[in-house]
C-alpha positions as CSV (number, residue, x, y, z in Angstrom):
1,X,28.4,-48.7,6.9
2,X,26.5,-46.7,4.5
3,X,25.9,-44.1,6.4
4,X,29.3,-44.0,8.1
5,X,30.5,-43.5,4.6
6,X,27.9,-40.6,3.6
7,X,28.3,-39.4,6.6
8,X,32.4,-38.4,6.1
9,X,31.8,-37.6,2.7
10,X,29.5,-34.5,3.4
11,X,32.6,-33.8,6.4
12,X,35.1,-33.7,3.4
13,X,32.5,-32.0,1.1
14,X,31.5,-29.5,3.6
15,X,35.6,-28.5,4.4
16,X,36.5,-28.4,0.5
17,X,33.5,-25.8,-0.2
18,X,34.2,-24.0,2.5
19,X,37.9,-23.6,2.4
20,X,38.0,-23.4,-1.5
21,X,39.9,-19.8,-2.1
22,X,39.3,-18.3,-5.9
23,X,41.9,-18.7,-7.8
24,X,44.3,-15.9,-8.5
25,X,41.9,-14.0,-11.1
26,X,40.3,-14.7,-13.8
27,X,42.4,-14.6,-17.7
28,X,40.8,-13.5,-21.0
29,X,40.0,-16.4,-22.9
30,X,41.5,-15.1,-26.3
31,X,41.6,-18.3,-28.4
32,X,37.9,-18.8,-29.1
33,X,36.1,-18.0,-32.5
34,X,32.6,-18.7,-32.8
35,X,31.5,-22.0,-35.0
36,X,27.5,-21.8,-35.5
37,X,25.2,-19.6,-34.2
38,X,21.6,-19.9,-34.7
39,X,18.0,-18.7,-32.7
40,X,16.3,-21.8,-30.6
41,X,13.1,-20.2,-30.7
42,X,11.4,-20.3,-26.8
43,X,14.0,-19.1,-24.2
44,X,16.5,-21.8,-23.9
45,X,16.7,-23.0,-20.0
46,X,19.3,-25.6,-20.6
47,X,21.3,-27.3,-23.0
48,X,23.3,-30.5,-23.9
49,X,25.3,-32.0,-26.4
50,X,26.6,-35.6,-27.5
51,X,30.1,-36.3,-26.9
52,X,30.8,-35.6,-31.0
53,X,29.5,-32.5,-31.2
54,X,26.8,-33.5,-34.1
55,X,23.3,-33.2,-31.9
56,X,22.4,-30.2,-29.5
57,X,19.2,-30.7,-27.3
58,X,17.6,-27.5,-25.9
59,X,15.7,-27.2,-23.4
60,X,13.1,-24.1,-23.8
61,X,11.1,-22.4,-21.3
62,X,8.0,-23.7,-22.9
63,X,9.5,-27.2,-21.3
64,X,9.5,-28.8,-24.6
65,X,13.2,-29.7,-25.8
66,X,14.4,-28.6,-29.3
67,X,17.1,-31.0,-31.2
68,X,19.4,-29.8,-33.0
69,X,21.8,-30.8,-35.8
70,X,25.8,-29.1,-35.6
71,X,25.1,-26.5,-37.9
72,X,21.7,-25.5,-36.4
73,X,19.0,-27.3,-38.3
74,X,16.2,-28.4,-36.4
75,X,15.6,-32.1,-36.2
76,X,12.7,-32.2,-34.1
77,X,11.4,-32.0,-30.5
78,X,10.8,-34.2,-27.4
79,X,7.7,-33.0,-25.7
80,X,8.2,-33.3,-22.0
81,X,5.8,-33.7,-19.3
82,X,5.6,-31.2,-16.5
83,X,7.5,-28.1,-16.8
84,X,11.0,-29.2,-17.3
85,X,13.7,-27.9,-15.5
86,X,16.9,-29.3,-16.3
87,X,18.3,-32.4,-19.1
88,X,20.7,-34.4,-19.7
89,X,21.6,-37.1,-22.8
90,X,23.6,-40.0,-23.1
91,X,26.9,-39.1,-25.2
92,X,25.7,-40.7,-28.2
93,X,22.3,-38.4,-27.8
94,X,19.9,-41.7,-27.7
95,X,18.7,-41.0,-24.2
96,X,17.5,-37.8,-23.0
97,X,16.9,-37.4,-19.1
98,X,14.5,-34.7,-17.5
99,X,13.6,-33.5,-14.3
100,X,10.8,-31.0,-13.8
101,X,9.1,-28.3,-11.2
102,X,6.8,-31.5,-10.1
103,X,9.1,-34.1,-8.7
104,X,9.3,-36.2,-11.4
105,X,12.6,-37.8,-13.7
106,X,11.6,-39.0,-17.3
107,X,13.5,-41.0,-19.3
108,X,13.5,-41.1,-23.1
109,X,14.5,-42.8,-25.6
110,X,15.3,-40.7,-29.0
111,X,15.0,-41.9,-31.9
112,X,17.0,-39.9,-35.7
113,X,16.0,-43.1,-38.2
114,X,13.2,-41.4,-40.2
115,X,16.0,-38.1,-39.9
116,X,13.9,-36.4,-37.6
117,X,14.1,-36.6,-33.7
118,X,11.3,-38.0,-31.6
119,X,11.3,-39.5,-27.8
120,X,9.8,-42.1,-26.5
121,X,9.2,-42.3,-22.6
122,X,11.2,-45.5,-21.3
123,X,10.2,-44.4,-17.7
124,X,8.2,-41.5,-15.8
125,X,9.0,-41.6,-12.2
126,X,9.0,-39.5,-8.9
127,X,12.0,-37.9,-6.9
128,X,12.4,-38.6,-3.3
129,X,12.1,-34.7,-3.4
130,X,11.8,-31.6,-5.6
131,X,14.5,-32.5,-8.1
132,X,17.3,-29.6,-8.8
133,X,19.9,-30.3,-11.2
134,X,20.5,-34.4,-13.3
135,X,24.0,-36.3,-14.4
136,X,23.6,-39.2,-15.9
137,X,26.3,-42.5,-16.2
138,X,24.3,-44.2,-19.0
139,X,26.9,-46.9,-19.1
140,X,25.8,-47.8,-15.3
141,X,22.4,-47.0,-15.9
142,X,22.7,-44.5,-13.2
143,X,20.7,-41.3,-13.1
144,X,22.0,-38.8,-10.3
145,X,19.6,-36.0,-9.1
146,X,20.5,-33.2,-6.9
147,X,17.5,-32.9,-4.6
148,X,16.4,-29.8,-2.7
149,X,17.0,-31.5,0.4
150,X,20.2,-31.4,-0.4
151,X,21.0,-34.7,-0.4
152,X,22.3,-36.3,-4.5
153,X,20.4,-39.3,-4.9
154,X,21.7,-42.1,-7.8
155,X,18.6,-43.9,-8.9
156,X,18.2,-46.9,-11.8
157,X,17.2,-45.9,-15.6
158,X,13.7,-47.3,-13.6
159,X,13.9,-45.2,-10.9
160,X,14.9,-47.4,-8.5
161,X,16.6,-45.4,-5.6
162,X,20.1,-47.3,-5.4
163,X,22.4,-45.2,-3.5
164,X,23.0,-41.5,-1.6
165,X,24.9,-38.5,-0.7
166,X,24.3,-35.5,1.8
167,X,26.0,-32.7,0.3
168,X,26.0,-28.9,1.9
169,X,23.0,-27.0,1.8
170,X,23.5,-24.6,-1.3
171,X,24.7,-26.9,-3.5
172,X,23.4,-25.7,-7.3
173,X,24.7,-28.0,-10.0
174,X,26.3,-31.5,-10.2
175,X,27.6,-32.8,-13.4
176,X,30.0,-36.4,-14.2
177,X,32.3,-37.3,-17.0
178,X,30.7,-40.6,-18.8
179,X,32.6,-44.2,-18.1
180,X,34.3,-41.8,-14.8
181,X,33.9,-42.5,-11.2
182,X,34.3,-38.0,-10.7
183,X,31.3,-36.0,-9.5
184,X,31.2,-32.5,-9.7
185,X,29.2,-30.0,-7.4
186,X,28.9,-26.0,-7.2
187,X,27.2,-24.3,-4.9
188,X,25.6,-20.5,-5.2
189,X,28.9,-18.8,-3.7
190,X,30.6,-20.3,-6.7
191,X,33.0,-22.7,-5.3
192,X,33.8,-25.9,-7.0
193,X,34.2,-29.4,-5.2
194,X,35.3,-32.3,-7.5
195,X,34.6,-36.4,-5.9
196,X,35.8,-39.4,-6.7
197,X,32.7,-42.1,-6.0
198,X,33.7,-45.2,-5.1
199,X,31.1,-48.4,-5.0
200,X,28.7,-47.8,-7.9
């Protein structure tokens, strides 16, 4: 049954990435202005913030990630093992999630009571294969990884593989909306597939 289902979900996938049409052009965006701006020191590879807007983790090319108060002061870092890749944080900003070049997810848990930021690994454990992007439902204690094998594959907080999905080959980025059931995929031509997961 599993496989029935992941099997006609990378049918729909596959027909919704490659029947997406762009839009009818892009509009200027004319009602920005900027808040803070501040320099993050090593090349920045990734970023994330908590749903209030007050923390902002950074992940530099040094693999090493930078936290970061609203306004730009630096609260600390959260040494990573392995050269990171890509993070993600609950939206309270007490658990940071990274996947690096080696195959391996690390959990964190991070830590503001002293007023500056420091992680402690909760878990350290392997992909199924060479991880690519990471979403996280921290209310489910779900961690999804897109996988260079293009398949998404939803572990435990423990790494415990629970569940699956083949997506097309190409597929770039995933990303979810905490306490929703949406995923969200790219792939390198730029089209946009949106899912609604049922059975987590």
């Amino acid at each position: 049954m599993r496989k029935a289902l992941a099997l006609c979900s990378f049918l729909l996938l596959s027909a919704q990435l490659g029947n997406a049409a762009p839009g009818s052009g892009p509009r200027f965006l004319d009602t920005w202005s900027e808040m803070n701006s501040w320099e993050s020191g090593a090349s920045p590879a990734a970023l994330a913030q908590t749903m209030d807007k007050k923390l902002v983790f950074v992940l530099g090319s040094d693999g090493n990630v930078q936290v970061y108060s609203a306004v730009g002061e630096q609260l600390g870092t959260v040494a990573v093992p392995g050269q990171a890749t890509a993070i993600d944080i609950d939206p309270r900003g007490k658990t940071l999630y990274a996947i690096d070049r080696s195959g391996f997810c690390t959990v964190f848990s991070v830590s503001l009571e002293t007023g500056a930021a420091a992680g402690t690994v909760r878990s350290h454990w392997q992909t199924q294969a060479r991880p690519v992007d990471i979403a996280c439902l921290p209310d489910r204690g779900l961690v999804f990884i897109l996988e260079a094998d293009s398949i998404v594959r939803v572990y435990s907080t423990a790494g415990e593989l629970r569940n699956y999905l083949p997506v097309p080959k190409g597929i770039s980025g995933l990303d979810l909306v905490p306490r929703s059931n949406m995923l969200y995929l790219v792939n390198r031509n730029g089209y946009y597939a949106a899912l609604r997961l049922g059975g987590l």
